[in-house]
Each structure stands twice: as structure tokens, then as C-alpha cells.
C-alpha positions as CSV (number, residue, x, y, z in Angstrom):
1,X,14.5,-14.8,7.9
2,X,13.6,-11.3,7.6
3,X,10.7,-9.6,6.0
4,X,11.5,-5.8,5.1
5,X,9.0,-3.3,3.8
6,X,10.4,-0.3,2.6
7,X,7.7,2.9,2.2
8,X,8.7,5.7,-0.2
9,X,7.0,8.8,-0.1
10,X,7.1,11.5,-3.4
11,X,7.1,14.6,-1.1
12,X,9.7,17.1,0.7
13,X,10.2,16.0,4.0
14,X,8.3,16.5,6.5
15,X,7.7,15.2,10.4
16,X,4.2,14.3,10.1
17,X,2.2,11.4,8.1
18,X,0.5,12.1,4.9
19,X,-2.9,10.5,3.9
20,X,-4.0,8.6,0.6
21,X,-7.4,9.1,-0.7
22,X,-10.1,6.9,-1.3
23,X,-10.1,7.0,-4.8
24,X,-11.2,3.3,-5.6
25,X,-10.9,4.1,-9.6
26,X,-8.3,6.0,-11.5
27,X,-9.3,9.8,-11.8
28,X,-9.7,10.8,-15.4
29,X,-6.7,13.4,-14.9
30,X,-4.1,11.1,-13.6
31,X,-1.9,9.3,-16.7
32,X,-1.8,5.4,-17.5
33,X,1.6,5.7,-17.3
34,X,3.3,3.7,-20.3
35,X,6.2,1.2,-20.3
36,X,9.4,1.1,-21.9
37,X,10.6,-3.0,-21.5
38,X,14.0,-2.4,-22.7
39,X,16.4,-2.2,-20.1
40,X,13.6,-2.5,-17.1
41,X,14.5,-4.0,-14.2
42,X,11.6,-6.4,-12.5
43,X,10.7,-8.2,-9.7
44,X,8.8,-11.3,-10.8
45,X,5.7,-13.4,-9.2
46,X,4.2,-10.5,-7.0
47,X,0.3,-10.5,-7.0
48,X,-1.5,-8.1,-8.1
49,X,-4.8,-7.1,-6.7
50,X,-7.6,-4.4,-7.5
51,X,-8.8,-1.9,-4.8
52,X,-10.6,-3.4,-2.0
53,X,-11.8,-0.6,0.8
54,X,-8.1,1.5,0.3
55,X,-5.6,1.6,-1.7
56,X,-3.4,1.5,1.5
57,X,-4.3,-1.9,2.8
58,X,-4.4,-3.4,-1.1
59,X,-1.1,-2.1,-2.0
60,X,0.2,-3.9,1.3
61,X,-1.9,-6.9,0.5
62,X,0.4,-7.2,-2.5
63,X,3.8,-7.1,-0.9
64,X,2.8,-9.3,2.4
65,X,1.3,-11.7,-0.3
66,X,4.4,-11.6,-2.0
67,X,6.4,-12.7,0.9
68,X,3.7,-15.4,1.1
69,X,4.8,-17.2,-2.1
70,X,8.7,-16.5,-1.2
71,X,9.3,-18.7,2.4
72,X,6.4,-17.3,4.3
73,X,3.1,-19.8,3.4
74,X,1.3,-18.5,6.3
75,X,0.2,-15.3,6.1
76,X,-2.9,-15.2,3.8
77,X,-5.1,-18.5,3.5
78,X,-5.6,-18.6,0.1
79,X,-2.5,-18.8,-2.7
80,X,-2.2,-15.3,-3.1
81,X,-1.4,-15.7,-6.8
82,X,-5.3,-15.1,-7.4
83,X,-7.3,-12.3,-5.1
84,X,-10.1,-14.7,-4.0
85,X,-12.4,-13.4,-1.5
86,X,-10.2,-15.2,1.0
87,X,-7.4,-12.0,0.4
88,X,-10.1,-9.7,0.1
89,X,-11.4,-10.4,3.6
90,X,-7.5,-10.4,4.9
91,X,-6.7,-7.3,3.5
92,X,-10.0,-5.4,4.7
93,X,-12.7,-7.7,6.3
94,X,-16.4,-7.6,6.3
95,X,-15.3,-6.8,10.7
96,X,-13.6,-3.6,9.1
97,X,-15.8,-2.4,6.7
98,X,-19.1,-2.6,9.0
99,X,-16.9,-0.9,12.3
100,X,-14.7,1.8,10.2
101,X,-16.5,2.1,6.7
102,X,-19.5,2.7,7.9
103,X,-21.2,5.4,7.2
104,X,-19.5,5.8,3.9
105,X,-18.3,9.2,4.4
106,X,-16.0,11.5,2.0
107,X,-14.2,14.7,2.2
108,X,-14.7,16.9,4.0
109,X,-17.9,15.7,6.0
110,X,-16.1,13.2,8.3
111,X,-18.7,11.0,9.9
112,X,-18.0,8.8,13.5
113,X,-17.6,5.0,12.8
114,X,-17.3,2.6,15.8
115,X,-13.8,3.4,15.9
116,X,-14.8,6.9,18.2
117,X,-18.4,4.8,18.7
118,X,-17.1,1.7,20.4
119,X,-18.0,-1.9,20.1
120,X,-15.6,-2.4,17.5
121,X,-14.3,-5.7,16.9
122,X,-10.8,-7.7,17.2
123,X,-8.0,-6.9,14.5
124,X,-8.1,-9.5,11.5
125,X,-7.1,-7.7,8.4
126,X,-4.2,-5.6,6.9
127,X,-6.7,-2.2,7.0
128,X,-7.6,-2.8,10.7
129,X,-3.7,-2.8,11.6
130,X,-3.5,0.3,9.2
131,X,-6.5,2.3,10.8
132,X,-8.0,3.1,7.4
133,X,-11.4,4.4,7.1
134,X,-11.5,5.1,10.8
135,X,-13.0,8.4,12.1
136,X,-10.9,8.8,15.2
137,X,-7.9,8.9,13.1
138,X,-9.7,11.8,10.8
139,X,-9.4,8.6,7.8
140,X,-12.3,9.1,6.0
141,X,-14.0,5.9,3.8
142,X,-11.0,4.0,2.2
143,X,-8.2,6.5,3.5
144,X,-5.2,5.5,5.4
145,X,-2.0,8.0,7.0
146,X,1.8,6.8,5.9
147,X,2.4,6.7,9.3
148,X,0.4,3.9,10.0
149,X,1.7,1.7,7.3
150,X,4.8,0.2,9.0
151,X,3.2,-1.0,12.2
152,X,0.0,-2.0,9.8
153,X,3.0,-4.7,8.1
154,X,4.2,-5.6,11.3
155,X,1.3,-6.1,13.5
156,X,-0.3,-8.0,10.6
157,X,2.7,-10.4,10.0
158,X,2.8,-10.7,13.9
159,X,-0.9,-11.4,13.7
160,X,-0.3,-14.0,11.4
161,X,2.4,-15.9,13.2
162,X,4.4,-14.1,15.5
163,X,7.7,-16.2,15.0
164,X,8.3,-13.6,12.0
165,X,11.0,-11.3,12.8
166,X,10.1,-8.0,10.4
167,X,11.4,-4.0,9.5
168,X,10.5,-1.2,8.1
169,X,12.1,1.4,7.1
170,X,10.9,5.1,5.4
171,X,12.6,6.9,2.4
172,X,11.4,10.6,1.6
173,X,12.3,11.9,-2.3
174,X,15.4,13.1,-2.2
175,X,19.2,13.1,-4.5
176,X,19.5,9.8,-3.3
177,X,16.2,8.0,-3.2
178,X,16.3,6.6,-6.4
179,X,19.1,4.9,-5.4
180,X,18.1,3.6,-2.6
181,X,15.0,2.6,-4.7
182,X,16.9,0.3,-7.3
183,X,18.8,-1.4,-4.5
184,X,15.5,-2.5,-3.1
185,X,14.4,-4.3,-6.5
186,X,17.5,-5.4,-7.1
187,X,17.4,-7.1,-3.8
188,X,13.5,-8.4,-4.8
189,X,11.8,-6.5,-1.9
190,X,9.1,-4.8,-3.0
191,X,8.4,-1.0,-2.0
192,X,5.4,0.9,-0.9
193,X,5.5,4.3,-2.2
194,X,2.8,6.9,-1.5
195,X,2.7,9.4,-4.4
196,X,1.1,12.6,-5.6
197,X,-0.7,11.4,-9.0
198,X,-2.3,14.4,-10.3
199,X,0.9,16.7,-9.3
200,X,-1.3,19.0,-6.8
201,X,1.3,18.6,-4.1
202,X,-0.4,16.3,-1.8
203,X,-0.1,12.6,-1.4
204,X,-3.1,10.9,-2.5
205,X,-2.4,7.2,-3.2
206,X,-0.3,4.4,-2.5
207,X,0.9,1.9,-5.2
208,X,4.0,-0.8,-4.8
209,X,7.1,0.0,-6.8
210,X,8.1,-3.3,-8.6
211,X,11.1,-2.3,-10.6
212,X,12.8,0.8,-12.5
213,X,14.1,1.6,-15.7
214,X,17.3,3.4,-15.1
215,X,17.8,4.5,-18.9
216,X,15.0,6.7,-18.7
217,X,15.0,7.0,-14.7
218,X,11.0,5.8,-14.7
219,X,9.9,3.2,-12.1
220,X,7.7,0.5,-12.5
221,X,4.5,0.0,-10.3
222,X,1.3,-1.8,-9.7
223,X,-1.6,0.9,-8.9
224,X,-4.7,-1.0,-7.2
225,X,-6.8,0.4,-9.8
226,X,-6.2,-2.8,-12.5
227,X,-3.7,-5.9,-13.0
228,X,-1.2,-3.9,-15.7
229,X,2.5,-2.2,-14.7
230,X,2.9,1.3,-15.3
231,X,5.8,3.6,-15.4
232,X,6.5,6.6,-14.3
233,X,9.4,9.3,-14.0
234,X,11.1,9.4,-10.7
235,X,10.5,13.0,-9.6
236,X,9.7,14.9,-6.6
């Protein structure tokens, strides 16, 4: 079996990563984002879990732990139904937060972490595969670049047992991306989308598209900040 993780990005296209921020609650200027039920499409039983040291690594906590209660039991210790502090640690460990976190540091006075230091410790979570918070990458506390997403799955899954066979693939905006989108939840695979949320045309934060409405062209997410949907329209 295969474990695909698609990554969507709300941007022109470019050749270079974008970043998330570390916003760990949801700025007063960016929208709840309501839902309309009728005619959404859904992909049932994925977790949902609140910030924990990125939205990056929490967003792909989600998806891997979804794949963990669909045919792969192995990747998180705990049921992943509930974010115990079992998940926590897997998708940013107290390792991680004491080597890359520290000293919290936030835009734009970018502080060294044992990442540039040394002495850093072994991978063990999803946000040590995905380099966030760490200064050598210019990832300041709780940020992560979309570039470093698809080998964060990959190496994570191989971490957890290597007899995984996984793929990733990237999607940029574009006349056919919604498309592409709804053929992903049809096919109950989860997508991680990095988006602009306060329409300043920069990414900031990455949230996991779980379905789409496609009478009112809206998709359907979970955004790290609490356990509701929300919807939003599909736009550039």
C-alpha cells in the first residue's frame, strides 16, 4: 500500500519554498470561515489536533494520523483519535523544542538554536523531519518552508517503519487545481495546503483540506487553531 500526501499551495508559482508563520492562535483579522453542509463533500475519521510548536508539523500530524487509523497502526503510539501528549511529543518533541525552539525568537530578530549551535539531538518527531523553528534554515519559533514538507512526511513515515512505500506530490493554484483538489477527497487522501489567510500575498499558514463544496466552489479544512471545519472560497 501507498501513503500519498498531496501539498497545495494558494500562490502564483514560483521555484522557491514559501514559509508559514508561527501564529499558534488565529489573528483577529483572519475569518472563521463558515460552512454550508448541503452538498459538501467529506472525508470522515481524520483527527484533528490544536497547534503544537507549528502549524506545519500539526497539520501533518493530522494527515499521517489519519493514515494511522486507515491500514497503517504504526506510526503514532497513541490512537490518534485523541491528541494525547503521546501525538504531541511525535509531532514536535520536548528533543525539538529545547534544540530548535529555543530561544523563542520572532520576526525579524532570528536568534541561533542548536541547529547552527550543534549538539542537537536524533530525529524523533514530524517538526524535526520538517526543520521548523530551526535557525540555520532562517525558521524562526514555530515556522516551517513548503519545501520541507514532503520529505518531513516521508522521512517521518520511514522513521516509523521503513517498509512504507510513500509520495508526494505539489499542486500550485491554478485553472485546474481545484480539480485536482476534489479528486484527492474523493479518493480520501487528505491535502496539505499552505495558504495566505489575511490576503497580504504571502503564505502564512498551513491547514489540511478535508473536503469541498463544489456548488459554491469553497473547500473544507481543519486550521490547527481549534477542532471545528471551516470553509473557504477556492481562490488564488
Amino acid at each position: 500500500m501507498k501513503i500519498t500526501l498531496i501539498i497545495l499551495f494558494f500562490i502564483p508559482l514560483l521555484v522557491f519554498g514559501q514559509q508559514s508563520r508561527g501564529y499558534d492562535v488565529r489573528p483577529l483579522d483572519v475569518p472563521i470561515g463558515n460552512i454550508n453542509k448541503n452538498n459538501t463533500v467529506l472525508i470522515s475519521d481524520i483527527p484533528t489536533y490544536i497547534w503544537h510548536r507549528g502549524c506545519g508539523p500539526t497539520a501533518l500530524g493530522m494527515i499521517i494520523g489519519y493514515y494511522d487509523l486507515h491500514g497503517y497502526y504504526d506510526l503514532f503510539s497513541d490512537s490518534t483519535i485523541v491528541q494525547t501528549n503521546n501525538i504531541d511529543m511525535s509531532i514536535a518533541s520536548e528533543d525539538h523544542y529545547n534544540d530548535y525552539s529555543l530561544p523563542l525568537d520572532y520576526y525579524p530578530n532570528l536568534l541561533q538554536d542548536n541547529s547552527e549551535l550543534g549538539a542537537s539531538h536524533q530525529h524523533n518527531s514530524i517538526a524535526d523531519f520538517m526543520k521548523t523553528s530551526s535557525s540555520v534554515c532562517g525558521n524562526y519559533w514555530g515556522w516551517s518552508w513548503s519545501s520541507d514538507i514532503g520529505t518531513a512526511f516521508e522521512d517521518y513515515i520511514h522513521f516509523r517503519n521503513p517498509s512504507y512505500i510513500t509520495n508526494t506530490e505539489y499542486e500550485y493554484f491554478s485553472n485546474n487545481s481545484w480539480n485536482e483538489y476534489k479528486i484527492e477527497i474523493d479518493n480520501n487522501r487528505p491535502v496539505m495546503i499552505l495558504a495566505d489567510t489575511d490576503g497580504d500575498n504571502l503564505t502564512d499558514h498551513f491547514v489540511v483540506g478535508i473536503g469541498y463544496n463544489d456548488v459554491s466552489q469553497e473547500f473544507v479544512c481543519y486550521d490547527t487553531w481549534d477542532i471545528n471545519m471551516h470553509g473557504y472560497a477556492w481562490n488564488g
